[in-house]
C-alpha positions as CSV (number, residue, x, y, z in Angstrom):
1,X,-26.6,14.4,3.1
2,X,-23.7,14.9,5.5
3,X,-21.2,13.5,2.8
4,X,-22.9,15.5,0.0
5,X,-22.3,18.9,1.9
6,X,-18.5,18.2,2.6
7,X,-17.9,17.2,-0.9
8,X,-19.5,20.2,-2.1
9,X,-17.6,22.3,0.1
10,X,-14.5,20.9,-0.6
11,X,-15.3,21.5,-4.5
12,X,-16.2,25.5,-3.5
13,X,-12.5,25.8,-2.2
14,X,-10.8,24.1,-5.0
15,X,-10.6,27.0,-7.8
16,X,-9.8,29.4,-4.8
17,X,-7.3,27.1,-3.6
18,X,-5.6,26.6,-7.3
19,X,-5.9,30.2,-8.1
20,X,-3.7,31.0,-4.9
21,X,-1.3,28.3,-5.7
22,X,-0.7,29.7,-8.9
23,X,-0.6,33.3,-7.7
24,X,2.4,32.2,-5.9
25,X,4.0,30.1,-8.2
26,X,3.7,32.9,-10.8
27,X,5.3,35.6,-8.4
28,X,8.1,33.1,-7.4
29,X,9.3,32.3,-11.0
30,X,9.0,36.7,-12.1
31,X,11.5,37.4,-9.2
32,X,14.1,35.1,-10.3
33,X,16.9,37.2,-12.7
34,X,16.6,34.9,-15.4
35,X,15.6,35.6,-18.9
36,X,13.5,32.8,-20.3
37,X,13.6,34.1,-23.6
38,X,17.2,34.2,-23.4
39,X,17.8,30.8,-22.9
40,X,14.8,29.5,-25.3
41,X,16.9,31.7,-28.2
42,X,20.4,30.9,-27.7
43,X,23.5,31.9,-26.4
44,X,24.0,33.4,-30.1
45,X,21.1,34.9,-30.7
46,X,20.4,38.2,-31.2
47,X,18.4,41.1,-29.3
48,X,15.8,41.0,-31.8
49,X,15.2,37.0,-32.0
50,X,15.2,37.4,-28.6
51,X,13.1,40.2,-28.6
52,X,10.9,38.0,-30.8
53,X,11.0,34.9,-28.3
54,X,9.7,37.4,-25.6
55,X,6.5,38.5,-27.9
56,X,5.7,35.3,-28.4
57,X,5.1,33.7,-25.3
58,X,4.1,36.8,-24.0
59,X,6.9,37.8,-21.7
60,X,7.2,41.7,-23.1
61,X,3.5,42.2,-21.2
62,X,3.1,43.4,-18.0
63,X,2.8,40.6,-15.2
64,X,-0.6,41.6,-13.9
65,X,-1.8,41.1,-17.4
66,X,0.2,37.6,-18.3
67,X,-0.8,36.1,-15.1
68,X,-4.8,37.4,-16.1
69,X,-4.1,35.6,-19.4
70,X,-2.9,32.3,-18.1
71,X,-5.7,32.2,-16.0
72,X,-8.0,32.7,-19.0
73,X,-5.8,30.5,-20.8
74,X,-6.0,27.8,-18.0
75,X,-10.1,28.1,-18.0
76,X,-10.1,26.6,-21.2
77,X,-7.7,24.1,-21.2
78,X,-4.6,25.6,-22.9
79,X,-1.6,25.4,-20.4
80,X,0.8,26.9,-23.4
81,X,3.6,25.3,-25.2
82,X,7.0,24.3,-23.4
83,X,9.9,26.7,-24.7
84,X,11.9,23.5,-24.7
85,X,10.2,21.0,-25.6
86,X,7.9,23.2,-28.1
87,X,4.9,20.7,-27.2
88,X,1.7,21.6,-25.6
89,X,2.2,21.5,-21.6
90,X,-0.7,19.6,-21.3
91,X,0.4,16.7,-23.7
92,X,3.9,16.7,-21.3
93,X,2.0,16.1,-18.4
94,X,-0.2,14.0,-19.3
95,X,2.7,12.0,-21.0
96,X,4.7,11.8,-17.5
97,X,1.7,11.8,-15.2
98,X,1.2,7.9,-15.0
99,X,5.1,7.1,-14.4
100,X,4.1,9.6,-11.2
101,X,1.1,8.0,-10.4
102,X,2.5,4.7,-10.5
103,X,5.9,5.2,-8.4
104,X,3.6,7.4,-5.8
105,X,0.8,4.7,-5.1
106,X,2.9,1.6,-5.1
107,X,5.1,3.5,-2.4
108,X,1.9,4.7,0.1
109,X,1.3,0.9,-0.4
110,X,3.8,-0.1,0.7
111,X,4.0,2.7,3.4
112,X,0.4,1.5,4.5
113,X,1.4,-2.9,4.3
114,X,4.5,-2.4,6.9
115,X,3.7,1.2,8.7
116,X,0.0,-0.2,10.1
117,X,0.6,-3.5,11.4
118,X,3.9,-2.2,13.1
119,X,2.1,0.5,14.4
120,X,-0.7,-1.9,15.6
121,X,1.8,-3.8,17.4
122,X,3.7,-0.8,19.0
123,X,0.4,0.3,20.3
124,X,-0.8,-3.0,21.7
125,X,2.9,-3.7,23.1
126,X,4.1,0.0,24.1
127,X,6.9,0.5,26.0
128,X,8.1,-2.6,25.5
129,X,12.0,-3.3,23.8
130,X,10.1,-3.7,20.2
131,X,8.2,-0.5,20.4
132,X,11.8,1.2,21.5
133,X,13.3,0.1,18.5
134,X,10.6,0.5,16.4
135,X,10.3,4.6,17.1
136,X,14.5,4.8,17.1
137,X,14.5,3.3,13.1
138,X,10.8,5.7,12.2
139,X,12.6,8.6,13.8
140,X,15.8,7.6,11.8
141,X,13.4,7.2,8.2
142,X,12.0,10.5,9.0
143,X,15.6,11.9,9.1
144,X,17.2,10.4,6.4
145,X,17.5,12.8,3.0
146,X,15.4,10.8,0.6
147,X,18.6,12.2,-2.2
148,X,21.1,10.3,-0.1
149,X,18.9,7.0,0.8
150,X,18.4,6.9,-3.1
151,X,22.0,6.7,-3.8
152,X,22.7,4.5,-1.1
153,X,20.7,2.2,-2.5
154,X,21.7,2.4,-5.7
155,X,25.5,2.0,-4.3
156,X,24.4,-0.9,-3.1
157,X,21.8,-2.8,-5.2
158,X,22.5,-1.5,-8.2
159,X,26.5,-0.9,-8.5
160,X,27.7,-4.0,-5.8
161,X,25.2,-6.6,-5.6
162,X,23.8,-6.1,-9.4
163,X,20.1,-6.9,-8.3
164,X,18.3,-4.1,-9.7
165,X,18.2,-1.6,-12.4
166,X,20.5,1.5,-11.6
167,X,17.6,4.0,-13.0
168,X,15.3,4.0,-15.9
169,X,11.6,2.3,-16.0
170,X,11.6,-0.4,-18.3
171,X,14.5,-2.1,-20.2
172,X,13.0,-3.0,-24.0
173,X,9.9,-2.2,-25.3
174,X,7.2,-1.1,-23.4
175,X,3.8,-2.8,-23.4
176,X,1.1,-1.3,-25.4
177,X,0.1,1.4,-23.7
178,X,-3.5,1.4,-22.2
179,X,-3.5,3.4,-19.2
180,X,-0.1,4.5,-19.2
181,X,1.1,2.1,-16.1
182,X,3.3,0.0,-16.9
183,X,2.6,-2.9,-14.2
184,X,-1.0,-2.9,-15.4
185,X,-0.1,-2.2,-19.2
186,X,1.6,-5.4,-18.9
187,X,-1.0,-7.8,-17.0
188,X,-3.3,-6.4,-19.7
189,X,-1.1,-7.5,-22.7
190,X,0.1,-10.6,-20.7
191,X,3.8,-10.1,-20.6
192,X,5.6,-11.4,-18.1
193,X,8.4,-10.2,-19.3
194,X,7.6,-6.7,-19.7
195,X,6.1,-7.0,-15.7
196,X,8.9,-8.2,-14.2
197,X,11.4,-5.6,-15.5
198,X,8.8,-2.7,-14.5
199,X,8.9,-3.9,-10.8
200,X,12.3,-4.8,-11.1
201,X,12.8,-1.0,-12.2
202,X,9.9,-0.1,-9.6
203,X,11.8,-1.5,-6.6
204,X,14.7,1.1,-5.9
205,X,12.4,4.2,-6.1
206,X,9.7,3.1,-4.3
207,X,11.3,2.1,-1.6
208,X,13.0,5.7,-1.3
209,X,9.9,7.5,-1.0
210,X,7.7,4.5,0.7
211,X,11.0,4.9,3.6
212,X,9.8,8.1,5.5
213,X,6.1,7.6,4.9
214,X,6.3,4.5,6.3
215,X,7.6,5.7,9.5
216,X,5.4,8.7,9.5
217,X,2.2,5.8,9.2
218,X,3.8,3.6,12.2
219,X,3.7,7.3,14.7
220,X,0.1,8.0,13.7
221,X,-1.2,4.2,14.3
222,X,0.7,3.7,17.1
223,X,-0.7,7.2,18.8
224,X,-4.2,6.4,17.7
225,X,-4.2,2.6,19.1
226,X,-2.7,3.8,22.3
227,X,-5.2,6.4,22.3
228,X,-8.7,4.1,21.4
229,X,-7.3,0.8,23.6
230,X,-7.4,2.9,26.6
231,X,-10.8,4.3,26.0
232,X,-13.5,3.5,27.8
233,X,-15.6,1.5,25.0
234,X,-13.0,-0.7,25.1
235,X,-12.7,-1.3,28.4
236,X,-16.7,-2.0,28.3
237,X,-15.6,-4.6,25.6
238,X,-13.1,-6.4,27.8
239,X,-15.5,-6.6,30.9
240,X,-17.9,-7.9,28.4
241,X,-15.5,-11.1,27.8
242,X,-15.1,-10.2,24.2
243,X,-11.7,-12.1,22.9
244,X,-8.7,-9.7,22.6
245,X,-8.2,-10.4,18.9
246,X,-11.5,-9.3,17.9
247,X,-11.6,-6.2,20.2
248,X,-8.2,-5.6,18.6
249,X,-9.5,-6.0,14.7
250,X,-12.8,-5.4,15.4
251,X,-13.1,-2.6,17.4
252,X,-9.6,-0.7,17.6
253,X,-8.2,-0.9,14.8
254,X,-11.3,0.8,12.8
255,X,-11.3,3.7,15.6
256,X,-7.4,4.4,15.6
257,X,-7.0,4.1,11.7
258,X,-9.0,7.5,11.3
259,X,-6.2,10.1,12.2
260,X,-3.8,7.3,10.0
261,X,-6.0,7.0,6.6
262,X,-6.2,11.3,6.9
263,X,-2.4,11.1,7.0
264,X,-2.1,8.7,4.1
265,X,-4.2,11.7,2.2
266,X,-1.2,13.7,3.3
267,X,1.5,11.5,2.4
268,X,0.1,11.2,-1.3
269,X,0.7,15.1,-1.6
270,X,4.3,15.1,0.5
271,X,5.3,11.9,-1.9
272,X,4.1,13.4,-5.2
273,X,7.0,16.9,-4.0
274,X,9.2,14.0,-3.0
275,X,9.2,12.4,-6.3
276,X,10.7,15.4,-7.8
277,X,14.5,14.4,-6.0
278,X,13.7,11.0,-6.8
279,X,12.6,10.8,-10.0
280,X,15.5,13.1,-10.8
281,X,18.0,10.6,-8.9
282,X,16.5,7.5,-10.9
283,X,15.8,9.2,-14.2
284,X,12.4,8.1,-13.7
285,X,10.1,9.5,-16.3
286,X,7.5,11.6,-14.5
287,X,6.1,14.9,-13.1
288,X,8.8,15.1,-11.2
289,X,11.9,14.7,-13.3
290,X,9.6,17.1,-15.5
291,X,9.5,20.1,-13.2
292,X,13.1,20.0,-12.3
293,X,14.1,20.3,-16.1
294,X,11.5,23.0,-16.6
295,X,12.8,24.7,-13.0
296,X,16.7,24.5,-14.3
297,X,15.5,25.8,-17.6
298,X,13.0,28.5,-16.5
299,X,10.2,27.5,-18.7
300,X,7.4,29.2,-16.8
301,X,4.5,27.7,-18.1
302,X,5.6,24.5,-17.5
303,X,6.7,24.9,-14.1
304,X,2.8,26.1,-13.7
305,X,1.2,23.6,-15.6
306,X,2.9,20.7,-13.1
307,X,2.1,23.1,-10.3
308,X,-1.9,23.0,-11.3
309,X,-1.4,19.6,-11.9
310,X,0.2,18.5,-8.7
311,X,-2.3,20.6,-6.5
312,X,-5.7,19.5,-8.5
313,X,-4.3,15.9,-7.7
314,X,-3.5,17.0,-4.0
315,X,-7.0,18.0,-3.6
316,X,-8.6,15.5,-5.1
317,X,-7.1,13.2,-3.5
318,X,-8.1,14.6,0.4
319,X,-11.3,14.8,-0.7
320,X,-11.5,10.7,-1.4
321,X,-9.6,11.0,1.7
322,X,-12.0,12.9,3.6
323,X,-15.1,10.5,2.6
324,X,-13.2,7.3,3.3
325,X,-12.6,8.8,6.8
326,X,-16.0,9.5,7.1
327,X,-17.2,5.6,6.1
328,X,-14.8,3.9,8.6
329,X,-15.1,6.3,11.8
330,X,-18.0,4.9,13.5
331,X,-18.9,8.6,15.2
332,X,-18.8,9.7,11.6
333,X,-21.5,6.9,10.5
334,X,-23.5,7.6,13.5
């Protein structure tokens, strides 16, 4: 019942919580002095083609009124047509959203594979020389501009060594698509070939974002295994003569991974704004590279669409969050 009421009232707050975003959004892009219907028409067109740009996306209304008829728009699906691309919105998105999906979980993977057991084993050994060195290199991935990191490693493994791709997703033809990944799209046709050029393509990207989520996971399980080993239950456990290892895996680790699996919700959103200078860097084929060409071109509906799209995801995402949180924290089960 307990779970039932959270995810309810997380679904009460999410067309409030959508309608704000766009609110926002909206106002931002009006207050910038460019003309979209401007640039959609040409440098040589004249006032009345533009004039007739305007009219037909709407722009000549009054912005109370186009932001009420997005809205309504929205509500039944229609997210407009892209002055550039001159394709539904929603057909763009839903075109770039797997590339997005794809780079974004394969990096909190790997953010989750090294940042927990590092984290574990500051925790267990803090103060000691590794958990020094440990916090100076998260402190350092925090710091890092994910922009330059990129091009570092594309200087690198890309430009000097030759090991990877310099940007792109896939050299060739893709797989046939199924669901739009292209790791999966290939184990589902079974080719190998097609499999290893998407990681090989996969690599450089993902380790740019995975870099400061990574050290933001090894803080958060460090800080919650220093905070459950000196606990009292688990100073029960030890008096009890229960081995170290299996209070360690047994005990602490499901208590201190709470505050770290809420923080991987978190990451998902902070990754999926982070993919925008990626992709971009990259030329990776997503959401992200998808806003910044709407953003540089002022197409305003698109900008919104991947603004909706991006924050339904956000949400939707904390509130899988949320109930995974609530099935590992013993208190919560209890």
């Amino acid at each position: 019942m307990n779970w039932l009421s959270m995810v309810a009232n997380r679904l009460i707050w999410f067309v409030p919580t959508l309608l704000g975003l766009l609110a926002i959004v909206f106002t931002l892009s009006r207050v910038v002095p460019i003309d979209p219907a401007f640039l959609a028409a040409g440098e040589n067109a004249s006032v009345e083609q533009v004039q007739k740009v305007r009219e037909r996306f709407g722009f000549d209304k009054p912005l109370p009124v186009q932001f009420l008829n997005y809205v309504r728009d929205v509500a039944q699906g229609n997210f407009g047509v892209s002055m550039f691309t001159q394709q539904p919105i929603v057909d763009d998105l839903a075109a770039r959203l797997p590339a997005t999906l794809e780079l974004t979980l394969v990096a909190v993977l790997i953010a989750a594979l090294v940042g927990i057991p590092l984290g574990v084993l500051c925790g267990l050994h803090r103060n000691s020389w590794l958990d020094h060195v440990l916090r100076v290199v998260t402190v350092s991935g925090l710091a890092v501009a994910s922009f330059w990191f990129a091009m570092q490693l594309q200087f690198l493994f890309s430009m000097k060594l030759g090991w990877l791709p310099l940007s792109g997703r896939m050299e060739g033809f893709p797989p046939e698509p199924v669901t739009g990944l292209m790791t999966v799209d290939a184990l589902i046709a079974g080719d190998s070939e097609a499999l290893a050029s998407a990681l090989r393509h996969m690599v450089l990207p993902a380790l740019t974002l995975a870099l400061p989520a990574a050290a933001t996971v090894v803080r958060f399980t460090r800080n919650g295994v220093i905070g459950v080993i000196n606990s009292p239950s688990v100073a029960y456990q030890t008096a009890m003569g229960l081995p170290r290892r299996v209070i360690v895996w047994k005990y602490v680790l499901r208590m201190a991974l709470t505050a770290t699996v809420t923080q991987l919700g978190l990451i998902f959103g902070i990754l999926l704004a982070g993919a925008v200078v990626v992709e971009t860097v990259f030329d990776w084929p997503g959401l992200g590279a998808y806003a910044v060409r709407s953003i540089l071109q002022s197409d305003y509906n698109a900008v919104m669409g991947f603004t909706l799209c991006t924050g339904a995801l956000f949400v939707f995402i904390n509130l899988l969050v949320d109930m995974l949180q609530a099935a590992i924290d013993p208190r919560g089960a209890a």
